[in-house]
TIGUGU-543052 format. One record per atom (N, C-alpha, C): residue number from 0; residue in one letter; atom name; x, y, z. Coordinates in nm, 3 decimals, always signed. Example, Ala and Ser with C-alpha at 12.3 -4.5 7.8 and 13.67 -1.06 7.14 Angstrom:
! TIGUGU-543052
num = 0, residu = a, atome = N, east = +1.319, north = -0.569, up = +0.780
num = 0, residu = a, atome = CA, east = +1.230, north = -0.450, up = +0.780
num = 0, residu = a, atome = C, east = +1.320, north = -0.330, up = +0.780
num = 1, residu = s, atome = N, east = +1.285, north = -0.225, up = +0.708
num = 1, residu = s, atome = CA, east = +1.367, north = -0.106, up = +0.714
num = 1, residu = s, atome = C, east = +1.290, north = +0.003, up = +0.787
***
This chain:
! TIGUGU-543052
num = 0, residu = x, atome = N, east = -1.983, north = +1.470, up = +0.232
num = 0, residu = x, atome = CA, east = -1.852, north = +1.416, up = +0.201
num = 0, residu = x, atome = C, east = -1.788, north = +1.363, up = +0.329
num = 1, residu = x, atome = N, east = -1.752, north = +1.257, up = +0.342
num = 1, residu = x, atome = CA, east = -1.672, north = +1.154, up = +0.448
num = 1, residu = x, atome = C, east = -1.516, north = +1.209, up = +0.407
num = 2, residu = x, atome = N, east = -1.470, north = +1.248, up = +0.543
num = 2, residu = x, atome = CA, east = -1.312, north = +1.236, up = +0.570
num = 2, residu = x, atome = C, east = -1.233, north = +1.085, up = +0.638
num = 3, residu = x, atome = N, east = -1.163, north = +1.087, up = +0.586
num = 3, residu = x, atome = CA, east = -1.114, north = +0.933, up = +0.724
num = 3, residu = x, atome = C, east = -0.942, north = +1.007, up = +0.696
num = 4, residu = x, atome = N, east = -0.873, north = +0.909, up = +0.807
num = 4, residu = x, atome = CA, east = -0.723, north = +0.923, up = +0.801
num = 4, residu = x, atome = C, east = -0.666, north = +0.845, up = +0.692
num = 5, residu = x, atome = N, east = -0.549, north = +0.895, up = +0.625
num = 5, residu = x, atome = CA, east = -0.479, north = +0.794, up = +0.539
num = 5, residu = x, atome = C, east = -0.421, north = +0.687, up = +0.620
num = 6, residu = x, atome = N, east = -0.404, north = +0.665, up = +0.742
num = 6, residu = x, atome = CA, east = -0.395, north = +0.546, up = +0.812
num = 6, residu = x, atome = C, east = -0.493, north = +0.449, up = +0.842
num = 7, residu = x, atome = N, east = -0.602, north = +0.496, up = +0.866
num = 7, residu = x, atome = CA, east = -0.738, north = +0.423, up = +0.860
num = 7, residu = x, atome = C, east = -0.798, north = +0.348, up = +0.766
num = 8, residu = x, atome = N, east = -0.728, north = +0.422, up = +0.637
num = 8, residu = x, atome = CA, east = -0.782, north = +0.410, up = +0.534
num = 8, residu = x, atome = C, east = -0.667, north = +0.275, up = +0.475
num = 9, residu = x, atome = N, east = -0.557, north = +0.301, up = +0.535
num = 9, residu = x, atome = CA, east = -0.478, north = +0.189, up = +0.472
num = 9, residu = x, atome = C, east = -0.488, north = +0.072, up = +0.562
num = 10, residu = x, atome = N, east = -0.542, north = +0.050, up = +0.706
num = 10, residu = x, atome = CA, east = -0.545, north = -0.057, up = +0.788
num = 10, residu = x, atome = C, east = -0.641, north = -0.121, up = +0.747
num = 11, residu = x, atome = N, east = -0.769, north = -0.075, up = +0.656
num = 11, residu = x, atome = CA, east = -0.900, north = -0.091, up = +0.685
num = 11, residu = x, atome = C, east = -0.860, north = -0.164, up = +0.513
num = 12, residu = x, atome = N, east = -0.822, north = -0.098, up = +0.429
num = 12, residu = x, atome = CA, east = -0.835, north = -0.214, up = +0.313
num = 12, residu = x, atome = C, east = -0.718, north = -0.198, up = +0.220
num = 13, residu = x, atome = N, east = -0.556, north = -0.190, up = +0.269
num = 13, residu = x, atome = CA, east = -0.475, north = -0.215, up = +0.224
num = 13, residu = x, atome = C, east = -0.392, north = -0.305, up = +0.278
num = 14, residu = x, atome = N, east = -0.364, north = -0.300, up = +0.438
num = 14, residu = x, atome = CA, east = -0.284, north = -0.364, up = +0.514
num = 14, residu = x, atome = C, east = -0.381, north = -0.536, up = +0.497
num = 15, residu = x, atome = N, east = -0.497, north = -0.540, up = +0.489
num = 15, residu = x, atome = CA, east = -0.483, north = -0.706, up = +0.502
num = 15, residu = x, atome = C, east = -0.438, north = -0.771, up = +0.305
num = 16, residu = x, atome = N, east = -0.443, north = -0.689, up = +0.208
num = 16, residu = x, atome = CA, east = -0.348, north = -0.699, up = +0.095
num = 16, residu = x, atome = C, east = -0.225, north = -0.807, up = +0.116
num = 17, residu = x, atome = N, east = -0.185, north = -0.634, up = +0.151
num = 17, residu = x, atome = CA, east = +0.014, north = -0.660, up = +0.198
num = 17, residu = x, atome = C, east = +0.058, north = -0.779, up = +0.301
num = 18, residu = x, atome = N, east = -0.076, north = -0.801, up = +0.423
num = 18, residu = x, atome = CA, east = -0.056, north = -0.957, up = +0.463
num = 18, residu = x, atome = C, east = -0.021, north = -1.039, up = +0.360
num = 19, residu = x, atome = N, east = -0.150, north = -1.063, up = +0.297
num = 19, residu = x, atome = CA, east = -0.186, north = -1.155, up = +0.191
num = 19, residu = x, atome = C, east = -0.070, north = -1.188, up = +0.123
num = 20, residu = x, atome = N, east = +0.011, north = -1.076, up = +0.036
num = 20, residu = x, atome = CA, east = +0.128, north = -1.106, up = -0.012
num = 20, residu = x, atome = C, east = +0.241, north = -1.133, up = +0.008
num = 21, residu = x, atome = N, east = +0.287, north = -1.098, up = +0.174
num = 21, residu = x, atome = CA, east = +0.351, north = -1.123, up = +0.243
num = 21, residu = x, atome = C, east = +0.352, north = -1.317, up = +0.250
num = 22, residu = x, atome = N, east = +0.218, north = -1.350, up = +0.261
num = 22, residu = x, atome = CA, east = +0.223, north = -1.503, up = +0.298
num = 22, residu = x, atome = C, east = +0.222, north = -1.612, up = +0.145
num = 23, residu = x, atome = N, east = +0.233, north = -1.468, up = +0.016
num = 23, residu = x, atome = CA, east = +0.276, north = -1.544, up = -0.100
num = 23, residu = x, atome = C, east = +0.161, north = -1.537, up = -0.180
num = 24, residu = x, atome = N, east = +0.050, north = -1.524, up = -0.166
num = 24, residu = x, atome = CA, east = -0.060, north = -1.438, up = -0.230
num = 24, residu = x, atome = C, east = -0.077, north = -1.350, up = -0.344
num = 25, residu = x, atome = N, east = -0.115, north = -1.352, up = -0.444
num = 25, residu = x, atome = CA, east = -0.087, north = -1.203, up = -0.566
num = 25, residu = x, atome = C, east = -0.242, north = -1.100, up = -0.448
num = 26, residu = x, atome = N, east = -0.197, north = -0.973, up = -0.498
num = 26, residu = x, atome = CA, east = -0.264, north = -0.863, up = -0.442
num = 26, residu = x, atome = C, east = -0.316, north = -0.764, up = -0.528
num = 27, residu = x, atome = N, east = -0.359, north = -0.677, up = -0.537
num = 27, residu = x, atome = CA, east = -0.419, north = -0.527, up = -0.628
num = 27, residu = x, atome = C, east = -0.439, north = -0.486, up = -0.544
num = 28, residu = x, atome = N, east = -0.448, north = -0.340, up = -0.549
num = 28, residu = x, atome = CA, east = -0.504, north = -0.225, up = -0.521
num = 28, residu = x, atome = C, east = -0.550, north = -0.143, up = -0.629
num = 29, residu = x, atome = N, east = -0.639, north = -0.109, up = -0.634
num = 29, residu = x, atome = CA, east = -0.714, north = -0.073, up = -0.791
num = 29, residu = x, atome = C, east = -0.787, north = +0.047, up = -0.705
num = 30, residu = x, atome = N, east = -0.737, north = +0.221, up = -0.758
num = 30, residu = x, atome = CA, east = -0.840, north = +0.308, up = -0.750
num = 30, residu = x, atome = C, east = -0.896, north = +0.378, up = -0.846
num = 31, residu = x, atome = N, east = -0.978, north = +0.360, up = -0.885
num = 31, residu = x, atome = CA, east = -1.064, north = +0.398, up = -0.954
num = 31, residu = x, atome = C, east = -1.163, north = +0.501, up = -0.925
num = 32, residu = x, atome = N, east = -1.212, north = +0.602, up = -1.039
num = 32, residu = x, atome = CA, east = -1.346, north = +0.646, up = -0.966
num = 32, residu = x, atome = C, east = -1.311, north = +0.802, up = -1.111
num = 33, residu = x, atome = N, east = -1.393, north = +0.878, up = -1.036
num = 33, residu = x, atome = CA, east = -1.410, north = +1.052, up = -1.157
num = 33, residu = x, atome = C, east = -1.315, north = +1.101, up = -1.106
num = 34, residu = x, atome = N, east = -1.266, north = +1.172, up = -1.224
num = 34, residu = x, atome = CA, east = -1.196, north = +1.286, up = -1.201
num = 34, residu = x, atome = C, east = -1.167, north = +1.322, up = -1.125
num = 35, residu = x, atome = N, east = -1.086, north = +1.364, up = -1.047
num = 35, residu = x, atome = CA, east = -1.104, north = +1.461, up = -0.906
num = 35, residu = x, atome = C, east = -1.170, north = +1.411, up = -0.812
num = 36, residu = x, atome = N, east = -1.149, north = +1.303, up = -0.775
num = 36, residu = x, atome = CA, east = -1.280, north = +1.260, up = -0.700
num = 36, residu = x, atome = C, east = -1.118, north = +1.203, up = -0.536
num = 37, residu = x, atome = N, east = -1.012, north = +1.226, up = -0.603
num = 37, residu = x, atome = CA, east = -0.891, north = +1.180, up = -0.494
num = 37, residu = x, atome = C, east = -0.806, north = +1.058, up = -0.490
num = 38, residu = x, atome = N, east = -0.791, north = +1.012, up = -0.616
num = 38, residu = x, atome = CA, east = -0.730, north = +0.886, up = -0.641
num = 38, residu = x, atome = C, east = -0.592, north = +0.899, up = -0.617
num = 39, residu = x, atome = N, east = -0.558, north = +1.025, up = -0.635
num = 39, residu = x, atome = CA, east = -0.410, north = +0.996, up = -0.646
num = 39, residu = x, atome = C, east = -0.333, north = +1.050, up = -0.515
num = 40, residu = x, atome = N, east = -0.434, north = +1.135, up = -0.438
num = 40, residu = x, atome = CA, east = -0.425, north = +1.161, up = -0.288
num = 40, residu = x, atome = C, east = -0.427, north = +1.041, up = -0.215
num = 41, residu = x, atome = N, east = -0.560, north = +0.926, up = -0.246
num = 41, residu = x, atome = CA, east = -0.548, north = +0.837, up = -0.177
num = 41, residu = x, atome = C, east = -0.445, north = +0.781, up = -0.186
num = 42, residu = x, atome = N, east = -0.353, north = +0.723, up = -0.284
num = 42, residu = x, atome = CA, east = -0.260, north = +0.625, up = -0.339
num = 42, residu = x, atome = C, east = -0.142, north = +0.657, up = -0.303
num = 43, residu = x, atome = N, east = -0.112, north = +0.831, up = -0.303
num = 43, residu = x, atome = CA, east = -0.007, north = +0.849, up = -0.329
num = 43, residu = x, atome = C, east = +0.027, north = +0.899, up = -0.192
num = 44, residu = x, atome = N, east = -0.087, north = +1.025, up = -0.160
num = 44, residu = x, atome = CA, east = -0.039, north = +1.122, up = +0.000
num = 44, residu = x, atome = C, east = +0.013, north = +1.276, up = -0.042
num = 45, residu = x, atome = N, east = +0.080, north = +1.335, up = +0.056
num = 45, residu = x, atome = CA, east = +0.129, north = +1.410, up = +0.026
num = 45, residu = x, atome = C, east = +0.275, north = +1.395, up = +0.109
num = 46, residu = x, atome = N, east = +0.341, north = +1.513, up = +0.195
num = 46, residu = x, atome = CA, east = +0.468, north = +1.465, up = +0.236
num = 46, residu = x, atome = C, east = +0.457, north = +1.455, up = +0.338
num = 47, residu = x, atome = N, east = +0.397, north = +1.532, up = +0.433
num = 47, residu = x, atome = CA, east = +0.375, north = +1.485, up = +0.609
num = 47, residu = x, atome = C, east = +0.345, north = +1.313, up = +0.595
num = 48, residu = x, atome = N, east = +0.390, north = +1.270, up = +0.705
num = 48, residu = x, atome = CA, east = +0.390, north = +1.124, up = +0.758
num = 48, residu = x, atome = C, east = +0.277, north = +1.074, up = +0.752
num = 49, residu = x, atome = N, east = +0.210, north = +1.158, up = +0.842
num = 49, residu = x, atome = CA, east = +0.048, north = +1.109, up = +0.858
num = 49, residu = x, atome = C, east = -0.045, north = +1.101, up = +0.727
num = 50, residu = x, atome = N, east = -0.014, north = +1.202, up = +0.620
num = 50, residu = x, atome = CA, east = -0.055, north = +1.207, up = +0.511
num = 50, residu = x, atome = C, east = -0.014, north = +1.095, up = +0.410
num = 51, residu = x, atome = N, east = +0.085, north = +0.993, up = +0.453
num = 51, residu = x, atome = CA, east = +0.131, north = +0.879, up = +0.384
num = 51, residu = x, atome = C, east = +0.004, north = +0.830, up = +0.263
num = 52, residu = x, atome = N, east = -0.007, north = +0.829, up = +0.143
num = 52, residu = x, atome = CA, east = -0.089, north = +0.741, up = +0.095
num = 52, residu = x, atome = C, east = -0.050, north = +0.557, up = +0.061
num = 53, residu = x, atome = N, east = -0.148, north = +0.499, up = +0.012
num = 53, residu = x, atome = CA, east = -0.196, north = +0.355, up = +0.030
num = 53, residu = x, atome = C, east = -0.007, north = +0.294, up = -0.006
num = 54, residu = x, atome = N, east = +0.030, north = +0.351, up = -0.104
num = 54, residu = x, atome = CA, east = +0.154, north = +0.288, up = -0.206
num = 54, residu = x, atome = C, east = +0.257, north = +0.350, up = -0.056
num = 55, residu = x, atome = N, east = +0.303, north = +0.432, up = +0.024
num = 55, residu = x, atome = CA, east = +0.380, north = +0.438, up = +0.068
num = 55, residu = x, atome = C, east = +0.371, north = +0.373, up = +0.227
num = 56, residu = x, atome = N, east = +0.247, north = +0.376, up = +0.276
num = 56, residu = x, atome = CA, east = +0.200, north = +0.245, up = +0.367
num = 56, residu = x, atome = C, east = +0.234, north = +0.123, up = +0.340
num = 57, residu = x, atome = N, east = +0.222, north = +0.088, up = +0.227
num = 57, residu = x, atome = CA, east = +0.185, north = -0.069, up = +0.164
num = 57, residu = x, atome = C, east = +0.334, north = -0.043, up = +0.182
num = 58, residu = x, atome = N, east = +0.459, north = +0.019, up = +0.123
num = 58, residu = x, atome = CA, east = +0.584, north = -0.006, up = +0.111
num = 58, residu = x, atome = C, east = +0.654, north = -0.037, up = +0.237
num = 59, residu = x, atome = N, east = +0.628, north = +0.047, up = +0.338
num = 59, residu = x, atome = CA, east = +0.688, north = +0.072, up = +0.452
num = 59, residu = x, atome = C, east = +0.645, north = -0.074, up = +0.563
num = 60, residu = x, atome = N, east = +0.488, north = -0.110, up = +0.529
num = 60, residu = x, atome = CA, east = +0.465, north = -0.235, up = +0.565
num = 60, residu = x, atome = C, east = +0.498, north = -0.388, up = +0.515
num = 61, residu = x, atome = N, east = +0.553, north = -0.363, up = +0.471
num = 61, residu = x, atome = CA, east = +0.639, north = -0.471, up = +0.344
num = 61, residu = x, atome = C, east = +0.814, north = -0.451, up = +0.363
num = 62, residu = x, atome = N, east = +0.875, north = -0.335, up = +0.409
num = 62, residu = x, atome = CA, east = +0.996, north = -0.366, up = +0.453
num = 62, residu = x, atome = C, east = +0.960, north = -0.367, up = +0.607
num = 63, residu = x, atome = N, east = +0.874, north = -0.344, up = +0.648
num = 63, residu = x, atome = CA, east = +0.883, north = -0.366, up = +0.825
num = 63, residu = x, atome = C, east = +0.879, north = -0.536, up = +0.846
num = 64, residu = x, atome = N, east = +0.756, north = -0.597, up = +0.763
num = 64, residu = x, atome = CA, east = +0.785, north = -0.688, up = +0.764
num = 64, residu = x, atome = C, east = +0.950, north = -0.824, up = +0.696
num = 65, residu = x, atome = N, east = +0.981, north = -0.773, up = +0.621
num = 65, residu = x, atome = CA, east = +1.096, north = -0.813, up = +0.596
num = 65, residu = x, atome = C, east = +1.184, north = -0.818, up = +0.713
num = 66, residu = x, atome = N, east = +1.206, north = -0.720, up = +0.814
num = 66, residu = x, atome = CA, east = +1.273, north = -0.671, up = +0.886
num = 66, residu = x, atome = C, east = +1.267, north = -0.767, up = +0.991
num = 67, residu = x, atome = N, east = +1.121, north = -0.787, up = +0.996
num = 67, residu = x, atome = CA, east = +1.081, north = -0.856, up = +1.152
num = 67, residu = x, atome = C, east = +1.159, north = -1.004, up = +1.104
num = 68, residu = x, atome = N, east = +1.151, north = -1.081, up = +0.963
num = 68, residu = x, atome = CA, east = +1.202, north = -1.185, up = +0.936
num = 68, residu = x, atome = C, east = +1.318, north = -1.232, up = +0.898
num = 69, residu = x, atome = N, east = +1.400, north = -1.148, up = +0.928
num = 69, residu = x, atome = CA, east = +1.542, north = -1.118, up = +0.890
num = 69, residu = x, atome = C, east = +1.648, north = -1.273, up = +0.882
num = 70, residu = x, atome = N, east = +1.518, north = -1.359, up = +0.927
num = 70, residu = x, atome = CA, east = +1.667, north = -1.496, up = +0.947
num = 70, residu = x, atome = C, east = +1.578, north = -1.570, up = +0.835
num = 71, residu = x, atome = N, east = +1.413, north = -1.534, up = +0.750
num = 71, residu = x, atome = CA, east = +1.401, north = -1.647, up = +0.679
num = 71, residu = x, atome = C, east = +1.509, north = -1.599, up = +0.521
num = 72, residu = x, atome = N, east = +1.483, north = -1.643, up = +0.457
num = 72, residu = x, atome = CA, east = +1.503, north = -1.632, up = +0.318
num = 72, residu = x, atome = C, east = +1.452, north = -1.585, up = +0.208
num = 73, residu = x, atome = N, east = +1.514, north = -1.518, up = +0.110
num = 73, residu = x, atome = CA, east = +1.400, north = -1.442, up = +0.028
num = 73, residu = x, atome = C, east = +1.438, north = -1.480, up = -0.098
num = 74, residu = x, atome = N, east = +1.390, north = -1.518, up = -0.192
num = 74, residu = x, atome = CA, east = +1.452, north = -1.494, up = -0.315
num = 74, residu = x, atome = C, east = +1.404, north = -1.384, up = -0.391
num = 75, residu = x, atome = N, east = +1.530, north = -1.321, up = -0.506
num = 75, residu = x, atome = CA, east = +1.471, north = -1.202, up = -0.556
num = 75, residu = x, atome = C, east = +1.427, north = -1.237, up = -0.667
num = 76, residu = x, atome = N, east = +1.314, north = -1.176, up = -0.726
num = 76, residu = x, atome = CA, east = +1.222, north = -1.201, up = -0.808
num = 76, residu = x, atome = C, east = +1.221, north = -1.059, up = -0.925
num = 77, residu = x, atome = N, east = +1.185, north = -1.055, up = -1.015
num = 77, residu = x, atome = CA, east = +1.167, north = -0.946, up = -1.075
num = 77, residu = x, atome = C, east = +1.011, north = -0.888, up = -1.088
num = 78, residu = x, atome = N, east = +0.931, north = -0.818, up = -1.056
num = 78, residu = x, atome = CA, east = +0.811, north = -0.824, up = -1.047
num = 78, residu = x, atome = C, east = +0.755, north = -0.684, up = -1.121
num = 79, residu = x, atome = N, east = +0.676, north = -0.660, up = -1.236
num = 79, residu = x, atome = CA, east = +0.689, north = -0.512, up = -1.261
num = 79, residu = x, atome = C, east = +0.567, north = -0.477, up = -1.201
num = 80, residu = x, atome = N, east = +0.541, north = -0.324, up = -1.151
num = 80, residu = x, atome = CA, east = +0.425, north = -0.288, up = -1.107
num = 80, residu = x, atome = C, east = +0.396, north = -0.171, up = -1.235
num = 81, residu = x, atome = N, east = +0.287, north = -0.136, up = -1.222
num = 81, residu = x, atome = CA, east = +0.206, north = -0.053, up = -1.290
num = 81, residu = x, atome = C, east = +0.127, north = +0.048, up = -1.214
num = 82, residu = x, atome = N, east = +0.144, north = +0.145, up = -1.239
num = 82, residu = x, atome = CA, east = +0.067, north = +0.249, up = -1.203
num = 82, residu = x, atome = C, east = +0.005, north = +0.320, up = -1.331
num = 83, residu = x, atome = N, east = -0.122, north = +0.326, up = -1.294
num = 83, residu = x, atome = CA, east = -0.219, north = +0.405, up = -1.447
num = 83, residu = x, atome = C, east = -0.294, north = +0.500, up = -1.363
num = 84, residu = x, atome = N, east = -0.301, north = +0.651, up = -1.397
num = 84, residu = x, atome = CA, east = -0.345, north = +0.740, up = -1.368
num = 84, residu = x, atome = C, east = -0.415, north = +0.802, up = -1.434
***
């Protein structure tokens, strides 16, 4: 069984996503897999920082970026997400 960090794990194949959508792109993140196998650890985390999962990375990298762009323009959109567990 392979361990990695939930940071590793989100640089390595969530953060180029959240680029993607950032530059106007549609995105997924789709985890899938058995039972128990850590889907919702991966996705979700627990409460330490470092333990962040993919959805609270992806969030935090998505208002950082907002942040950095603070003089373009945004329009608000209504967008629904889905989560299936």
């Amino acid at each position: 069984m392979r361990s990695s960090r939930q940071i590793a794990l989100y640089q390595e194949c969530g953060a180029p996503i959240v680029d993607s959508i950032m530059r106007g792109y549609n995105g997924t993140i789709f985890a899938y897999g058995q039972t128990g196998s850590g889907k919702t650890f991966t996705m979700e985390g627990k409460g330490a920082v470092e333990d962040r999962g993919v959805i609270p990375n992806a969030f935090s990298s998505i208002f950082d970026a907002i942040s950095r762009e603070s003089q373009k323009v945004y329009f608000k959109q209504n967008v629904p997400i889905f989560i299936f567990m």
